[in-house]
N, C-alpha and C positions, 0 to 999 in steps of 0.2 A: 343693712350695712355689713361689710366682711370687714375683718380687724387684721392686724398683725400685732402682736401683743409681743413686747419687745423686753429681754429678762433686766438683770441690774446693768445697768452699763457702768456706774463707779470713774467715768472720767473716760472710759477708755474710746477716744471720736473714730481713732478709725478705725476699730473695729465694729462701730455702729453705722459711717458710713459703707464699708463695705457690706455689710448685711442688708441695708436697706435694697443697697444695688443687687444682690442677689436674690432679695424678697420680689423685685420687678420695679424697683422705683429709680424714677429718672430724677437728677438734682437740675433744678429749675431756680436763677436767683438764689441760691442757698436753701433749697426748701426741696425736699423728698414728693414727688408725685407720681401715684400709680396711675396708669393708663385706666383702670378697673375701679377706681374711685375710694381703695381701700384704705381703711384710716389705722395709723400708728396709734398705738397704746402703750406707757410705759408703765411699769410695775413697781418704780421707786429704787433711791438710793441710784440718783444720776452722777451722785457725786464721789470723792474721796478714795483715796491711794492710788488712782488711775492719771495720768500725765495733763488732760485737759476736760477738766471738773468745769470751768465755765465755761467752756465754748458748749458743753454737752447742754447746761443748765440753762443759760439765755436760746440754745437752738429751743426745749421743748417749751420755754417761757412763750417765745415768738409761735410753735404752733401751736398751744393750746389756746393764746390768744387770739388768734386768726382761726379758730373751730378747727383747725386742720390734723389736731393731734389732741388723744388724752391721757389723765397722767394721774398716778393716783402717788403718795407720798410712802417715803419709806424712813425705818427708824432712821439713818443717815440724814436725809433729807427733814426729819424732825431736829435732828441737832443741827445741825447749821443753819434752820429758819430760829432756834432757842439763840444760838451764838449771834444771829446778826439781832435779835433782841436784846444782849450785852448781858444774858444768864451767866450763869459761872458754870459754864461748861467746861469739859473735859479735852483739852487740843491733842487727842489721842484717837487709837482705832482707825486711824485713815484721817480725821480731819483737821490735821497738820497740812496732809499735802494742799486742799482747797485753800486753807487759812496761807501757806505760803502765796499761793496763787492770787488769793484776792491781796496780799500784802505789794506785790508788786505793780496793783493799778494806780495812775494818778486820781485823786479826790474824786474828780466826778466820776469817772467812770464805776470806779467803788461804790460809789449811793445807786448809782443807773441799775447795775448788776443786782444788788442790795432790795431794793426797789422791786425790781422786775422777778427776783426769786421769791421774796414774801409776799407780793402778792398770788403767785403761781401759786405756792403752798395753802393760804387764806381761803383761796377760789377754789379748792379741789377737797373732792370728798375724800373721806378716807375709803372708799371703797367704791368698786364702779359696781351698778346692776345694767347687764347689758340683753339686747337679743330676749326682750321681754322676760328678761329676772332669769334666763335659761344660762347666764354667763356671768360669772361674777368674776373681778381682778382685783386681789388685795395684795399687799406686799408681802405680807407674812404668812397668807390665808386666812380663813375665816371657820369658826365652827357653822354647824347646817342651825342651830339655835340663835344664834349671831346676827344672822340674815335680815337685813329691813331693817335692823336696828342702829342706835351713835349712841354713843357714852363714853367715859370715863375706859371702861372695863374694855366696848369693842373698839376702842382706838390704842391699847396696850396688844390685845389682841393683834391687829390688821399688823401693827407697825414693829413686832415682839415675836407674836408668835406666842405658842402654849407654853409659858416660860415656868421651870421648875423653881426657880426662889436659888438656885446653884451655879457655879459659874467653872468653867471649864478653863484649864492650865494659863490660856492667853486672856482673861477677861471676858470673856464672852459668854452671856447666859446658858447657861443648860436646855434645851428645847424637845416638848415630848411631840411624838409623831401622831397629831391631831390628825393629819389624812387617816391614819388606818383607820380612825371611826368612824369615816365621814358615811354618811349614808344618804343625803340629799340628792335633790333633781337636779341641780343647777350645778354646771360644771365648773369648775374653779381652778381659775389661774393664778401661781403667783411663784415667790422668788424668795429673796434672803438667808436663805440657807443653801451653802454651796452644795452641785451635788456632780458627779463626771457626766453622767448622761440622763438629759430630763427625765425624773421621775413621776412618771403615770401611775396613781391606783385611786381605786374607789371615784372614778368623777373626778379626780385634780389633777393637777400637773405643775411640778415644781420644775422653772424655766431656767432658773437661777444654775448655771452650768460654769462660775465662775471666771469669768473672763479676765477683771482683776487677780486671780491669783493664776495665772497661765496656760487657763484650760480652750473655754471657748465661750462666745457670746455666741446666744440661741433665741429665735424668735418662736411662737405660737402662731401658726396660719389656722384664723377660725372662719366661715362652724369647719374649715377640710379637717381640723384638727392635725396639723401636721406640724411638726417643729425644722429648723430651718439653720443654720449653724456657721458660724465662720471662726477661725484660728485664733488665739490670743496672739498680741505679740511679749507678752509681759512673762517673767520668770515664772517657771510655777512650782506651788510652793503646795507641795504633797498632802500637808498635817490639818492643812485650810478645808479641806473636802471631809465632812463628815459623818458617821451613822448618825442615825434620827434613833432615838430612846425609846 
């Protein structure tokens, strides 16, 4: 199976339909299909700050339930399956904007949405092994010691990132640069940390090229290994793009 491995989208739909349509896929009934049989894969944090959080969220809800798409969870995507559980979460960081969003549906459509993202969440590993364990997609990344593994520790990991116990001027964790020691076989895709142009080293590739904050939404063509790109339309916002520690 050939992938396209598709970076955060955060809400933003067209700029993820236009990348699809660049990637080679024709929209068919509302549903992306390659001529070449290739299947979408998202990296997490579908949702928050970006203008249309559920239309993003029920599109990948509908393909990974119809096999047609897979999807691995990201911290965003962790708190808004904890909020629709009625935790006492934080309506910050972006998940105001979703939280307006769902505020303006009637009753049912609310539970349907509701519904239909908690089980997407439920059903989905925290990490994909692909391409016989040669591919792996976490949102955060993964350590090479990690690998094969679920807990407590690698679902902070996948969804967090190598996080220093510190937190940077805007709320945001502190995160130390785990690619630099990656030394494993399997190549490793992932996202959550914004960066201007996809960062390849050691085996990985951070896809996460900011799209919510005005840079560009980027896919992953595998095994070609090739990244694939289309324009934000959203402000961008300089101080969001950060060195890795």
């Amino acid at each position: 199976m050939n992938y396209d491995i598709i970076g955060d989208i955060h809400g933003c739909w067209d700029e993820y339909y236009e990348l699809t349509q660049k990637l080679g896929y024709a929209w068919k009934n509302d549903r992306p299909v390659h001529e070449d049989n290739r299947k979408l894969v998202f990296v997490g944090d579908l949702t928050d700050r970006g203008p249309r959080s559920i239309k993003v969220m029920e599109h990948v809800y509908q393909l990974c339930k119809d096999n047609q798409g897979l999807y691995v969870p990201g911290n965003h995507c962790n708190k808004l399956y904890r909020y629709f559980l009625g935790r006492n979460v934080k309506i910050m960081h972006g998940l105001e904007t979703t939280v307006a969003e769902l505020k303006e549906l009637p009753a049912d459509e609310f539970n349907s949405v509701k519904k239909n993202f908690m089980e997407l969440y439920e059903s989905s590993p925290l990490y994909l092994l692909l391409d016989h364990g040669q591919l792996v997609v976490a949102h955060a990344g993964i350590r090479e010691d990690l690998i094969g593994k679920s807990g407590k520790k690698v679902e902070s990991f996948v969804l967090y990132g190598d996080i220093t116990g510190k937190t940077n001027p805007d709320g945001t964790p502190v995160r130390k640069d785990w690619s630099s020691q990656y030394h494993g076989q399997a190549y490793i895709v992932y996202g959550h940390t914004p960066v201007l142009e996809p960062r390849e080293i050691n085996g990985t590739i951070n896809i996460d090229t900011g799209c919510v904050f005005g840079n560009r939404l980027t896919a992953l063509r595998y095994p070609e290994r090739q990244t694939v790109s289309v324009p934000s339309s959203m402000r961008f916002v300089e101080e969001k793009f950060r060195s890795f520690t």
